[in-house]
MDTraj code that builds the backbone (N, CA, C; nanometers):
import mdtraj as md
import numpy as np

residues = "UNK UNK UNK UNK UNK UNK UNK UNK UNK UNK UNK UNK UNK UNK UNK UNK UNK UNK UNK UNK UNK UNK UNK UNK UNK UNK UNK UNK UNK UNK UNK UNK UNK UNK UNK UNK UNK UNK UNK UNK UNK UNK UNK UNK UNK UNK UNK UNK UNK UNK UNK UNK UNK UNK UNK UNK UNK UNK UNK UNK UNK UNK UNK UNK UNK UNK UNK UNK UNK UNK UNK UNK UNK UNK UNK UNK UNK UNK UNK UNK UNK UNK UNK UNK UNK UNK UNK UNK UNK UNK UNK UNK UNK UNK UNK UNK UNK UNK UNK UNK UNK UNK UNK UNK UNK UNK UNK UNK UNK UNK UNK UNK UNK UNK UNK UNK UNK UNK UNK UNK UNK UNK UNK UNK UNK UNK UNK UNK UNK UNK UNK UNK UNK UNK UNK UNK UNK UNK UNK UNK UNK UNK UNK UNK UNK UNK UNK UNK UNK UNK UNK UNK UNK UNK UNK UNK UNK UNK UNK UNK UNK UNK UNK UNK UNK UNK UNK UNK UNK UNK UNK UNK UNK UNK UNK UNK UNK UNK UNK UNK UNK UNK UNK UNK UNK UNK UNK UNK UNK UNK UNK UNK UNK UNK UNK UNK UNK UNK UNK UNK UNK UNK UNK UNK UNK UNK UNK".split()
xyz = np.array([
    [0.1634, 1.1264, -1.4977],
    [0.0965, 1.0761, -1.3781],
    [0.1971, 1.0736, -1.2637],
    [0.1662, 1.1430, -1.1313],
    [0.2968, 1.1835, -1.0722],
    [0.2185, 1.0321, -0.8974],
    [0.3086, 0.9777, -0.9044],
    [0.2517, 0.9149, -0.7646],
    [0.3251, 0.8973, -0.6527],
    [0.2498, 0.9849, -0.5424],
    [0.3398, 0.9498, -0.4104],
    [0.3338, 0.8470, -0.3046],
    [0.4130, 0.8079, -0.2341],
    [0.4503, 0.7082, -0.1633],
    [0.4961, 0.7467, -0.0364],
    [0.3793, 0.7551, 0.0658],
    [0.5004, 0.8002, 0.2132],
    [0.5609, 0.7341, 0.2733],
    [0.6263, 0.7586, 0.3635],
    [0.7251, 0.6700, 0.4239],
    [0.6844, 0.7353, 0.5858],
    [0.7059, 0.6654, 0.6465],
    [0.6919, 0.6859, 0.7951],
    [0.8416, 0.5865, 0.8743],
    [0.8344, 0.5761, 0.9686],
    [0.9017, 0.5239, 1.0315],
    [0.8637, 0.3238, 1.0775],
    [0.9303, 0.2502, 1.0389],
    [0.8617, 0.1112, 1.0177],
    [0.7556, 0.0680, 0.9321],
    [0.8206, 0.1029, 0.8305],
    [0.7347, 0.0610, 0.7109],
    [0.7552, -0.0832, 0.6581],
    [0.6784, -0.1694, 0.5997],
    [0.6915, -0.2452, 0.5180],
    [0.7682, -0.1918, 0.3933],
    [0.8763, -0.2950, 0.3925],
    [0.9514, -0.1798, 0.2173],
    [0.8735, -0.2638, 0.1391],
    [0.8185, -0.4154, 0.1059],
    [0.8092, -0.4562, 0.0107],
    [0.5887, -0.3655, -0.0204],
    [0.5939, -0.3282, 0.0931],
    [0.4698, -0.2527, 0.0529],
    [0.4928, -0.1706, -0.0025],
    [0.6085, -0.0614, -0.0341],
    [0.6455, 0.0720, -0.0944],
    [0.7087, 0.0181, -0.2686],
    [0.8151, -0.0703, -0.2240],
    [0.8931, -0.1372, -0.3174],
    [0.8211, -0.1901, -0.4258],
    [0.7279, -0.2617, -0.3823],
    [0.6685, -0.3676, -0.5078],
    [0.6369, -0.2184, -0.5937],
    [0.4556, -0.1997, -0.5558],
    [0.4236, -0.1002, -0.6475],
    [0.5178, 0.0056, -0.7003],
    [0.6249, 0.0707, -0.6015],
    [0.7188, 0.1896, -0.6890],
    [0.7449, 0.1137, -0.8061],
    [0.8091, -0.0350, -0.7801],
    [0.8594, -0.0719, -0.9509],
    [0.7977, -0.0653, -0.9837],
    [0.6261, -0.1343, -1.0356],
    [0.5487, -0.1722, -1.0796],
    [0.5191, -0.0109, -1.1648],
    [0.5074, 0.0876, -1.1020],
    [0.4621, 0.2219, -1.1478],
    [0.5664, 0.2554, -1.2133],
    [0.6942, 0.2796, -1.1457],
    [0.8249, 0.3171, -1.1583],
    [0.8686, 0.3072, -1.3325],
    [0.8140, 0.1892, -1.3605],
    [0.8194, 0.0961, -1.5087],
    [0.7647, 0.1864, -1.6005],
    [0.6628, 0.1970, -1.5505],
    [0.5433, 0.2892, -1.6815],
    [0.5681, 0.3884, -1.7418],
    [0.5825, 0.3922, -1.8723],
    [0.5861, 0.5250, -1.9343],
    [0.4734, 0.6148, -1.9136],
    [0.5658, 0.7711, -1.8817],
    [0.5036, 0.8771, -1.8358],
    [0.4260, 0.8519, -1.6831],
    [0.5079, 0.8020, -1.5843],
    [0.5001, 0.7647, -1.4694],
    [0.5872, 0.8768, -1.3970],
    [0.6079, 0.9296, -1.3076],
    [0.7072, 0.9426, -1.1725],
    [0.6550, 0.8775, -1.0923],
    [0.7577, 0.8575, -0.9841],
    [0.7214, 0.8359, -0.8594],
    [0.7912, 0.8721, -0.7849],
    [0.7471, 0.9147, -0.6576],
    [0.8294, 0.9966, -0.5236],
    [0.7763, 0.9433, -0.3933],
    [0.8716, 0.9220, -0.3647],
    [0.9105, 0.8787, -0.1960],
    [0.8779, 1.0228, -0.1360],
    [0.7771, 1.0420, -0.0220],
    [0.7663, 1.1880, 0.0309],
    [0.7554, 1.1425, 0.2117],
    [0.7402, 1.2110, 0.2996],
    [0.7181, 1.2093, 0.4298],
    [0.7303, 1.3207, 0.4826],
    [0.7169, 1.3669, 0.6266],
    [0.7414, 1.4813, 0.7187],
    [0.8175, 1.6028, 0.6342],
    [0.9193, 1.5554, 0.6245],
    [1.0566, 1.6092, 0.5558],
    [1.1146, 1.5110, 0.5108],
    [1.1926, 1.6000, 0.4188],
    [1.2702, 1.4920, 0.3250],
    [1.3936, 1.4318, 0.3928],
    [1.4178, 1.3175, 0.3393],
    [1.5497, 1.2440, 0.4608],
    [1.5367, 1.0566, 0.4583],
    [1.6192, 1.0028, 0.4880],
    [1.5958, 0.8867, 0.5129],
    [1.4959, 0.7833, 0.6042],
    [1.4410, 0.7363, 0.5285],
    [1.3311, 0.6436, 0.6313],
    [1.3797, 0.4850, 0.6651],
    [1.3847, 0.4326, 0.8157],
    [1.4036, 0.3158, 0.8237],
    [1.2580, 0.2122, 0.8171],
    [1.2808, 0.0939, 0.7955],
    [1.1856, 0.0259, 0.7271],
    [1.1339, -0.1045, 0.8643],
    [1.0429, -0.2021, 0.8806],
    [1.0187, -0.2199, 1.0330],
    [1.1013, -0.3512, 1.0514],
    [1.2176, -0.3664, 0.9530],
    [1.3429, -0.4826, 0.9921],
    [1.4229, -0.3538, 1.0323],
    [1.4538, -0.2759, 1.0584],
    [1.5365, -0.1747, 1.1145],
    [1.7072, -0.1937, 1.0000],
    [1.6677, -0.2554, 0.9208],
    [1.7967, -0.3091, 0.8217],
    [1.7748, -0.2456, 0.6726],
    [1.6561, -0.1520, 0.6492],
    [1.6633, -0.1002, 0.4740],
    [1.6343, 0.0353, 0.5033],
    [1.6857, 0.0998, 0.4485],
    [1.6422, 0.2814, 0.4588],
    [1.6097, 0.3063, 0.3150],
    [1.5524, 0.4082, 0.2818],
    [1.4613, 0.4365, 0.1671],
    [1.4553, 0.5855, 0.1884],
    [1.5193, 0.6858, 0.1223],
    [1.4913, 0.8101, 0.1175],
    [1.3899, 0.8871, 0.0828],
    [1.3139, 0.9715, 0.1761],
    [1.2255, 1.0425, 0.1024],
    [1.2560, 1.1822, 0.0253],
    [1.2661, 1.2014, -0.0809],
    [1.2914, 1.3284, -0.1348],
    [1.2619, 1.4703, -0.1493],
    [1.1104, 1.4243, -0.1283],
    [0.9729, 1.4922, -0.1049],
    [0.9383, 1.5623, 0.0727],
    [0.9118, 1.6597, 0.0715],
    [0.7888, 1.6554, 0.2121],
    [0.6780, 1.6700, 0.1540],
    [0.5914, 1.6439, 0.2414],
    [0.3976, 1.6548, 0.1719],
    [0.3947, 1.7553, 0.1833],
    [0.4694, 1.9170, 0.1973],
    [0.4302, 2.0373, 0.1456],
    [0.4618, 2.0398, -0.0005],
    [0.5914, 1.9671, -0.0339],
    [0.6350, 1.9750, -0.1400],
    [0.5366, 1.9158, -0.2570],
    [0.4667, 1.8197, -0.2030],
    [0.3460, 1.7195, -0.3046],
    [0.2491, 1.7168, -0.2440],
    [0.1555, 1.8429, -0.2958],
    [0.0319, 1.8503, -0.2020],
    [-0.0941, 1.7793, -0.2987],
    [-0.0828, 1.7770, -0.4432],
    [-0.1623, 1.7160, -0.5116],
    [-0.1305, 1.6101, -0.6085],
    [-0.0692, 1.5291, -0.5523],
    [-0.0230, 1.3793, -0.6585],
    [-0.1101, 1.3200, -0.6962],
    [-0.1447, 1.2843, -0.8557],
    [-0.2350, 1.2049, -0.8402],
    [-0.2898, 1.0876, -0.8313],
    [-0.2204, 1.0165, -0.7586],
    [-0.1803, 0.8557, -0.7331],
    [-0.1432, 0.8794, -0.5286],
    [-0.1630, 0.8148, -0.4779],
    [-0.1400, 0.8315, -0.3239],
    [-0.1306, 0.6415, -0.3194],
    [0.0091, 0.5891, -0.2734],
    [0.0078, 0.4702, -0.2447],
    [0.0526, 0.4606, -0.0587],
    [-0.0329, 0.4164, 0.0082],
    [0.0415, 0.4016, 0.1599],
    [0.0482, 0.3170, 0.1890],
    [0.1640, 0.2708, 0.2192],
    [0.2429, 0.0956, 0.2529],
    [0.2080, 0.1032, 0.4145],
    [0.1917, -0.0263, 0.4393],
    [0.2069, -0.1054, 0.6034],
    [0.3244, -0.0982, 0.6812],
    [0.3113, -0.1607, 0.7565],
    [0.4364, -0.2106, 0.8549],
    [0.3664, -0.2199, 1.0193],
    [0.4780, -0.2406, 1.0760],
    [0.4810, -0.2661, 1.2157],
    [0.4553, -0.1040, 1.2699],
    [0.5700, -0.0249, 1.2158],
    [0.4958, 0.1392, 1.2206],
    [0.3904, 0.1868, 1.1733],
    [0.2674, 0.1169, 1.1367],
    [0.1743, 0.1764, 1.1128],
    [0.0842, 0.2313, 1.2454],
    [0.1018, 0.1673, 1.3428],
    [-0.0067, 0.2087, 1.4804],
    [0.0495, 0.3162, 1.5256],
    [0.1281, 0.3689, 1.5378],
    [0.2167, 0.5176, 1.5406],
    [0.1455, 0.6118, 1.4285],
    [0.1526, 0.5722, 1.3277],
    [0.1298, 0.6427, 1.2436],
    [-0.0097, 0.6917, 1.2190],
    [-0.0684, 0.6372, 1.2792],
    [-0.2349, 0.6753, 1.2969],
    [-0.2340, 0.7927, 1.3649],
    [-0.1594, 0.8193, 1.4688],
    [-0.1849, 0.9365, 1.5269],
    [-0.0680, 1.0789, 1.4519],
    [-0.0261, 1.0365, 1.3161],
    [0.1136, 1.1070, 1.2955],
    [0.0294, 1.2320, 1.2038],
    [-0.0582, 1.3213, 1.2416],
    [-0.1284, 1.4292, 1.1980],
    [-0.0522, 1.5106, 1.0609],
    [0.0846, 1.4800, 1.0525],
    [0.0934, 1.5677, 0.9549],
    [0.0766, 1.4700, 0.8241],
    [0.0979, 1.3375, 0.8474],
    [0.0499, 1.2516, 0.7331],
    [-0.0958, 1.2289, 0.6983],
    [-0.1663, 1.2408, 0.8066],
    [-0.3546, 1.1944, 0.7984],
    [-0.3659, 1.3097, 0.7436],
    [-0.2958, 1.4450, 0.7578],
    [-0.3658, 1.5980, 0.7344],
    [-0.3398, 1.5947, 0.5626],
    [-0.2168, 1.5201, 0.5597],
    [-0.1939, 1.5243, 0.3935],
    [-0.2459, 1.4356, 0.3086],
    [-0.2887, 1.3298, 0.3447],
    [-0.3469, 1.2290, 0.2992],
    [-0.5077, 1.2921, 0.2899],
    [-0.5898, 1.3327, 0.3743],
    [-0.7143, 1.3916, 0.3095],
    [-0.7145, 1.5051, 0.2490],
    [-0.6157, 1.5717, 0.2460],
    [-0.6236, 1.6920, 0.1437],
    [-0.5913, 1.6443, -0.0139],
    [-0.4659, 1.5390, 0.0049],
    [-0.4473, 1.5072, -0.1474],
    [-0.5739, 1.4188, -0.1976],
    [-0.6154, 1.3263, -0.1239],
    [-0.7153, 1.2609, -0.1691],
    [-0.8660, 1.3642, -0.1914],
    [-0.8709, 1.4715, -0.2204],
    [-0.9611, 1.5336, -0.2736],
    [-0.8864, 1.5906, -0.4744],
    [-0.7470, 1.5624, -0.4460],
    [-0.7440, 1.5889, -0.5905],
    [-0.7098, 1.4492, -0.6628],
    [-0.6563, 1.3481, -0.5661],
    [-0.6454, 1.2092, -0.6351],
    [-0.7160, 1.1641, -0.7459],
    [-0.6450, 1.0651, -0.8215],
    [-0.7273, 1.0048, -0.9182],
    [-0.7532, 0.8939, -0.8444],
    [-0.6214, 0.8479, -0.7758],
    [-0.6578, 0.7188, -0.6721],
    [-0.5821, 0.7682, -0.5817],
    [-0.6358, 0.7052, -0.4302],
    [-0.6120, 0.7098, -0.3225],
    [-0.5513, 0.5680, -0.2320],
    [-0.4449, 0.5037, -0.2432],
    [-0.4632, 0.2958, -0.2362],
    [-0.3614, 0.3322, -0.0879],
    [-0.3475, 0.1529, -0.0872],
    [-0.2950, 0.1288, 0.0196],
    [-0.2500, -0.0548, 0.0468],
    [-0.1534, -0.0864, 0.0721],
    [-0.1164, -0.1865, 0.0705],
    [-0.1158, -0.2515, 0.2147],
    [-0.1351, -0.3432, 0.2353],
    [-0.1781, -0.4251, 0.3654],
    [-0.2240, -0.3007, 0.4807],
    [-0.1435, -0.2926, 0.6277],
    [-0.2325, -0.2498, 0.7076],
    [-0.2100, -0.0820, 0.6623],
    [-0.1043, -0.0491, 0.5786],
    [-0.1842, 0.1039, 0.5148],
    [-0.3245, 0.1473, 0.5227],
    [-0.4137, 0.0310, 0.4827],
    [-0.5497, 0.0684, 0.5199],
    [-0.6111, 0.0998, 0.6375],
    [-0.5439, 0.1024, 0.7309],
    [-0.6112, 0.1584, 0.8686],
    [-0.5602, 0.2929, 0.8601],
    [-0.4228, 0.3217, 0.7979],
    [-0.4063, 0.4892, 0.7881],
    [-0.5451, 0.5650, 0.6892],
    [-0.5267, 0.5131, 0.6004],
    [-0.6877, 0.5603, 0.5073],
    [-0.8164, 0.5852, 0.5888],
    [-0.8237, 0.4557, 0.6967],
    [-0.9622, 0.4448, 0.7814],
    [-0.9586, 0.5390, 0.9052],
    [-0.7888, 0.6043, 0.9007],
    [-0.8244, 0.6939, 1.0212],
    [-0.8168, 0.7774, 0.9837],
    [-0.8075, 0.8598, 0.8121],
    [-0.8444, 0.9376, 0.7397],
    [-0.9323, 1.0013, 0.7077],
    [-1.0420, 0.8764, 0.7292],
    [-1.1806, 0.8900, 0.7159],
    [-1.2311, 0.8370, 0.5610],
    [-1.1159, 0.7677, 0.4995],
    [-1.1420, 0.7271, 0.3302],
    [-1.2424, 0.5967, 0.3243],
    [-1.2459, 0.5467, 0.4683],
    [-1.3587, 0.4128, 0.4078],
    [-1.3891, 0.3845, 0.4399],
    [-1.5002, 0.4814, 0.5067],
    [-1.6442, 0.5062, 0.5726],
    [-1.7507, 0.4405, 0.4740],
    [-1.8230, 0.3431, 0.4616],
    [-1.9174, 0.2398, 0.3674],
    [-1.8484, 0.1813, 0.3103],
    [-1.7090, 0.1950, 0.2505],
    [-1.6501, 0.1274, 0.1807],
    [-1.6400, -0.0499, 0.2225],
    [-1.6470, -0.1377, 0.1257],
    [-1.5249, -0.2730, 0.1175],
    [-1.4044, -0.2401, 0.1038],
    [-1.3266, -0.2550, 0.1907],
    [-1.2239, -0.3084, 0.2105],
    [-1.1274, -0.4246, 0.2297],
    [-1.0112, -0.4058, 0.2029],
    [-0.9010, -0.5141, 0.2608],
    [-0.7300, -0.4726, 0.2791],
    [-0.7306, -0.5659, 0.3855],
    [-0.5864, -0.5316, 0.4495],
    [-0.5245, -0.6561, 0.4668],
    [-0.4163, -0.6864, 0.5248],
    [-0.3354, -0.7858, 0.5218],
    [-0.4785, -0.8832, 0.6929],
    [-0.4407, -1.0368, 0.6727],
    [-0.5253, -1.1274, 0.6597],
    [-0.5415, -1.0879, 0.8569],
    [-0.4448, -1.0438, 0.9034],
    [-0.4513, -1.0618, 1.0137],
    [-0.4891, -0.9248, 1.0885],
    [-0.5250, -0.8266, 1.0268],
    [-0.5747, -0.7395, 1.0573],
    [-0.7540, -0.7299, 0.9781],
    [-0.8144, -0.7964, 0.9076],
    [-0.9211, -0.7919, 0.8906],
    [-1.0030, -0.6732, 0.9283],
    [-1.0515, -0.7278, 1.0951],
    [-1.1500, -0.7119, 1.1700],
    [-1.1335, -0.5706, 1.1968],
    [-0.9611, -0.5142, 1.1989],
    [-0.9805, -0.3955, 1.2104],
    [-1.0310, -0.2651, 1.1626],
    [-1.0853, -0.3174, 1.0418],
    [-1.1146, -0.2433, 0.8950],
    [-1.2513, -0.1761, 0.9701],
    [-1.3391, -0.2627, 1.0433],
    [-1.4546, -0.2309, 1.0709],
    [-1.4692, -0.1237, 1.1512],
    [-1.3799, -0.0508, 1.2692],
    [-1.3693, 0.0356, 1.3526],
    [-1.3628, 0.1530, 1.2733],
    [-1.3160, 0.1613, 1.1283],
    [-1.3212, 0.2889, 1.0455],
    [-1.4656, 0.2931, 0.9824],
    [-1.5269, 0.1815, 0.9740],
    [-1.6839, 0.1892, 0.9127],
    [-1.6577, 0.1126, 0.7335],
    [-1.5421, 0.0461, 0.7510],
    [-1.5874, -0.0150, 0.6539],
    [-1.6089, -0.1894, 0.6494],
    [-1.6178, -0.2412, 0.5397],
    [-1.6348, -0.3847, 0.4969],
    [-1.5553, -0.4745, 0.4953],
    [-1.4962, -0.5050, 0.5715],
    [-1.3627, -0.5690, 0.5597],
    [-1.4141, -0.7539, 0.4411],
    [-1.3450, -0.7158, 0.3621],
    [-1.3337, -0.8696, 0.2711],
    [-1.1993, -0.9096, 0.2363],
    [-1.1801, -1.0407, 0.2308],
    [-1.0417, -1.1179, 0.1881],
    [-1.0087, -1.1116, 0.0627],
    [-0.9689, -1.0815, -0.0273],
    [-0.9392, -1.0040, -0.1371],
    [-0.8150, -0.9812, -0.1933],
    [-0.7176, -1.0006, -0.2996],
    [-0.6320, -0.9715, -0.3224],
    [-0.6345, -0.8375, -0.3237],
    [-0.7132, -0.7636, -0.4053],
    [-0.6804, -0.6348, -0.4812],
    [-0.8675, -0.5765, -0.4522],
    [-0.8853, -0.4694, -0.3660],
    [-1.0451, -0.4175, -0.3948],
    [-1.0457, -0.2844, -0.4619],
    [-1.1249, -0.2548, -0.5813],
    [-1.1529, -0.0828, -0.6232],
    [-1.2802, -0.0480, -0.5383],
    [-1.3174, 0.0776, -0.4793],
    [-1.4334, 0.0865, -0.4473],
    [-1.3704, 0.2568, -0.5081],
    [-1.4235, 0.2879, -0.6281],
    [-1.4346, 0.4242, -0.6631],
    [-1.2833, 0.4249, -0.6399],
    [-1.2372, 0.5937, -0.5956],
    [-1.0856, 0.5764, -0.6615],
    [-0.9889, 0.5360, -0.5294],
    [-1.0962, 0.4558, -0.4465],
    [-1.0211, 0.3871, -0.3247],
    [-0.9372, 0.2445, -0.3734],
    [-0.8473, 0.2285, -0.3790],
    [-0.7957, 0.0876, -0.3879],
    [-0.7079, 0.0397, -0.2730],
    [-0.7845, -0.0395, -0.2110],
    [-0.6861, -0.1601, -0.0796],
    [-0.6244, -0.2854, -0.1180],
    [-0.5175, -0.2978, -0.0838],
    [-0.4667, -0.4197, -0.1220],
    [-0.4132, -0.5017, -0.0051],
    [-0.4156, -0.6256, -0.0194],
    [-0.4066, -0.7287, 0.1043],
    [-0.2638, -0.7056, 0.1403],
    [-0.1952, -0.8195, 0.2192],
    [-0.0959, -0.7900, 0.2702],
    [0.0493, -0.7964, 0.1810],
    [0.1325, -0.7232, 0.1973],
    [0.2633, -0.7384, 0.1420],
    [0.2744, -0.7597, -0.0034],
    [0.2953, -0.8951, -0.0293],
    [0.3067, -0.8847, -0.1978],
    [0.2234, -0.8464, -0.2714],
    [0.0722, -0.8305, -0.2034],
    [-0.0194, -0.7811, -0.3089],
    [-0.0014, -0.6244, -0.3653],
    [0.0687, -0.5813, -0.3407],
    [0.0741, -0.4233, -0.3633],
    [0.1292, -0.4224, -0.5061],
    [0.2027, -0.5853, -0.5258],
    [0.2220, -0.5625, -0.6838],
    [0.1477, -0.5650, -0.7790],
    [0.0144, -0.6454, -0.7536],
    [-0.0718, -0.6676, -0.7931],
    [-0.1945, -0.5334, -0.7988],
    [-0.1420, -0.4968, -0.7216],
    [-0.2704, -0.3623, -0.6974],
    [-0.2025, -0.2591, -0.8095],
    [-0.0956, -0.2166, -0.7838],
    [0.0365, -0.1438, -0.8940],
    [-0.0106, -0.1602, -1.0344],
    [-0.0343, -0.2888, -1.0900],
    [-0.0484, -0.3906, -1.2099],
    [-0.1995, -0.3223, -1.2465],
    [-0.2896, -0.3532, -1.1151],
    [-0.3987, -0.3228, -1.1538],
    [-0.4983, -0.1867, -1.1698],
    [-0.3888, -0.0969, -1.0743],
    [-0.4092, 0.0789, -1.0799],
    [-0.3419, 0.1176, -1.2836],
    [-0.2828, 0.0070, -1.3329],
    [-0.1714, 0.0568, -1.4494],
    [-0.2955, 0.0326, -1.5509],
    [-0.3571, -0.1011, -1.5803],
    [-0.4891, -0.1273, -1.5967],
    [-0.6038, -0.0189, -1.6309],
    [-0.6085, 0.0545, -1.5358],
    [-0.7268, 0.1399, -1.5644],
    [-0.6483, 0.2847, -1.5459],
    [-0.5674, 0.2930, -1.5306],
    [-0.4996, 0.4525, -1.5715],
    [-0.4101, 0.4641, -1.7381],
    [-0.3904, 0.3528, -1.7661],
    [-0.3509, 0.3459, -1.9144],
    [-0.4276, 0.2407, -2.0040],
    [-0.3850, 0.1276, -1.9426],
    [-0.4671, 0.0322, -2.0244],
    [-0.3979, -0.1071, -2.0046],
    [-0.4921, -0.2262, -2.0232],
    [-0.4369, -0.3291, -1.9845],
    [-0.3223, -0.4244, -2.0923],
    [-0.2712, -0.3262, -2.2025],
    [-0.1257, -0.3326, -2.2937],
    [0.0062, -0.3175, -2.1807],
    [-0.0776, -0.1415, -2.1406],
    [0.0480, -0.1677, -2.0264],
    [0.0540, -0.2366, -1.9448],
    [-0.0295, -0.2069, -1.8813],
    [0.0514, -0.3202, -1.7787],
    [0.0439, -0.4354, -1.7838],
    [0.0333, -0.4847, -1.8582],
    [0.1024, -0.6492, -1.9293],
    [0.2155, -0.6172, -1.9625],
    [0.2850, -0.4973, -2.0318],
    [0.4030, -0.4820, -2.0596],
    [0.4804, -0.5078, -1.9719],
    [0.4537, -0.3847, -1.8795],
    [0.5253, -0.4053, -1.7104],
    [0.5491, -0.5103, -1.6549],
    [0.4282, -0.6130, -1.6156],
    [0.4054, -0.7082, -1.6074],
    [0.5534, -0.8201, -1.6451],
    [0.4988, -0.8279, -1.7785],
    [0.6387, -0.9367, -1.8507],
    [0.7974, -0.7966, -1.8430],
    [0.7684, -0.6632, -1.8130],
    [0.9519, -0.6362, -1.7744],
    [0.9870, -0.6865, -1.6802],
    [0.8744, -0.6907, -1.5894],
    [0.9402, -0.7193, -1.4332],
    [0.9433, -0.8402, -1.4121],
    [0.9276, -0.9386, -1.4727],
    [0.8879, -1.0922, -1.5323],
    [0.8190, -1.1403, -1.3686],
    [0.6895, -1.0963, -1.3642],
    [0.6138, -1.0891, -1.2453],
    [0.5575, -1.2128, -1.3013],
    [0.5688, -1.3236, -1.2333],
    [0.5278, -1.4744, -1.3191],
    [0.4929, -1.5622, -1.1737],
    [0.4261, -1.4988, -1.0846],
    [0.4625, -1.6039, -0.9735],
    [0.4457, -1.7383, -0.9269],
    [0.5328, -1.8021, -0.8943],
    [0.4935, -2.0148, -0.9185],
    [0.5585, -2.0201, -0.7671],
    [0.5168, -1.9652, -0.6796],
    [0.6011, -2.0027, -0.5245],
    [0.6100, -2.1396, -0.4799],
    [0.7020, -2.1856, -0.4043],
    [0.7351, -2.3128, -0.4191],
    [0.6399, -2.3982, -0.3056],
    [0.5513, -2.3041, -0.2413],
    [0.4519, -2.3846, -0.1221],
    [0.3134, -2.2863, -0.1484],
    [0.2003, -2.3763, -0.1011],
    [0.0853, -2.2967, -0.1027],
    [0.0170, -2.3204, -0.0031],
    [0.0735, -2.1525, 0.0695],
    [0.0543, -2.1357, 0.1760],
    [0.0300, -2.0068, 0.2372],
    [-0.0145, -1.9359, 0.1587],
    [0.0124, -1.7911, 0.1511],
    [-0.1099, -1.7121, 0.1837],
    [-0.2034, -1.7845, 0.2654],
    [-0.2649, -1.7494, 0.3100],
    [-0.3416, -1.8147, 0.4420],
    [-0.4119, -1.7669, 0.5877],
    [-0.4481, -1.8674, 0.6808],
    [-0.5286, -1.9560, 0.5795],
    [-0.6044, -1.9811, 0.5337],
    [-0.7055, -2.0750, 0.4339],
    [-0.6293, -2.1636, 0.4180],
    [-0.5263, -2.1886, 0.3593],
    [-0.4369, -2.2768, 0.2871],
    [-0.3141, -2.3187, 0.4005],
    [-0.2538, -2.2406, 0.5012],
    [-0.1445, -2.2746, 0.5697],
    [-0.1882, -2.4152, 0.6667],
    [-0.0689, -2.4618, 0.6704],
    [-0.1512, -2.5894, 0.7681],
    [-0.1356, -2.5583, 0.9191],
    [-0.1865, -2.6351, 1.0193],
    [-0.2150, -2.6015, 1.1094],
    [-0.0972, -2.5916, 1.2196],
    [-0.1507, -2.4285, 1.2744],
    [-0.0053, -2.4123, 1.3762],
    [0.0543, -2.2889, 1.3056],
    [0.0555, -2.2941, 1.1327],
    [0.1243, -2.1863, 1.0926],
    [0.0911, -2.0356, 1.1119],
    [-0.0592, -2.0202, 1.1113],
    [-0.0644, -1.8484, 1.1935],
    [-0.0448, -1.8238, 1.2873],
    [0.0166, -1.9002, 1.3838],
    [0.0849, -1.8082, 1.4937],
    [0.1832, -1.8015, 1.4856],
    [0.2743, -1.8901, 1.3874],
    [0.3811, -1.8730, 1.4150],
    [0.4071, -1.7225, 1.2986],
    [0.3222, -1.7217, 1.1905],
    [0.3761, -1.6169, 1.0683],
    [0.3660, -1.4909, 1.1487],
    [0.2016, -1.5457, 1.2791],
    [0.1835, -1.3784, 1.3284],
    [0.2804, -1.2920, 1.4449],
    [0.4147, -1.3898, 1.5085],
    [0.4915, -1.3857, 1.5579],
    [0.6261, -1.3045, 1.4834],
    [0.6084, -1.3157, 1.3036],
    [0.7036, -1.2547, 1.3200],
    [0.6466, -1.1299, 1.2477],
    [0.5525, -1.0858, 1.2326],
    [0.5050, -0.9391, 1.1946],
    [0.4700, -0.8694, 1.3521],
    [0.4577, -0.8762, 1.4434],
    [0.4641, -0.7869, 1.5621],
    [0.5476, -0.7911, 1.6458],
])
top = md.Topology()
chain = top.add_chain()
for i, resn in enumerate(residues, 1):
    res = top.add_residue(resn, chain, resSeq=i)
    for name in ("N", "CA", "C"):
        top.add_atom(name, md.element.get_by_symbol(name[0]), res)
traj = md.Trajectory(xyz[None], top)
């Protein structure tokens, strides 16, 4: 099972990061970092680089497509040689996913047109301008579309793409390698639960 991961310029790493381990783990897994050309990508703290190895000529049919968020994602909507590769592979995909606002690259793809969707909490509403359903959601399947909410959920989506491409042995295995156990020390991790005052300040430091 070969799965690619693009990289653009201001990416979320922990959107790329989580799931690569999560996959990375699995027996009879690859995974590849791909973009434009192959070369180093900076990430949207301007402080982690992440090489891509790959160009999307090089991986025109992976069958796994994961696209991470970031602050560079509104650039990237208009970045044609990624939207051009992203609907061509997603005709041989088994899955096609996307971790927080990744999903607006999918929606300007054209991948989730009727679909439910979800993206990270503060982009919601934007889901709807592509024609789909926007819902609050950790993890959504709609066919071999999978969206995942913002940031850490991509491990969870990883966990849950492992689930139905092998079986849920593995990725429980994975699961307890990566000792993915989470007990965070506040619960707050979402507007629902944060107390008051805290979404502007969280939404201050993602733009």
């Amino acid at each position: 099972m070969h799965v690619a991961i693009p990289l653009y310029p201001r990416f979320t790493a922990l959107d790329a990061v989580g799931p690569y381990t999560v996959m990375a783990f699995a027996p009879g897994y690859t995974v590849t970092f791909v973009a434009a050309e192959p070369g180093p990508v900076t990430d949207d703290r301007g402080t982690l680089t992440l090489t891509a190895t790959a160009s999307y000529d090089d991986l025109p049919r992976p069958d796994v497509v994961i696209v991470p968020g970031g602050v560079g994602t509104f650039d990237a909507l208009a970045d044609e040689a990624l939207i051009g590769w992203l609907r061509q592979a997603h005709e041989h995909t088994r899955w096609t996913t996307s971790v927080c606002s990744g999903a607006l690259i999918l929606g300007a793809a054209g991948l989730l047109k009727g679909l439910t969707a979800t993206t990270h909490w503060a982009l919601l509403d934007s889901l709807k301008q592509y024609g789909a359903e926007p819902l609050s959601e950790r993890v959504i399947t709609q066919g071999k579309i999978v969206t995942a909410a913002g940031v850490s959920s991509g491990i969870d989506m990883g966990l849950t793409l492992l689930a139905q491409a092998s079986d849920e042995v593995t990725a429980q295995t994975v699961q307890l390698a990566i000792e993915y156990d989470p007990q965070p020390p506040f619960d707050c991790g979402s507007p629902a639960k944060a107390p008051e005052g805290m979404t502007d300040r969280a939404l201050h430091l993602i733009v």
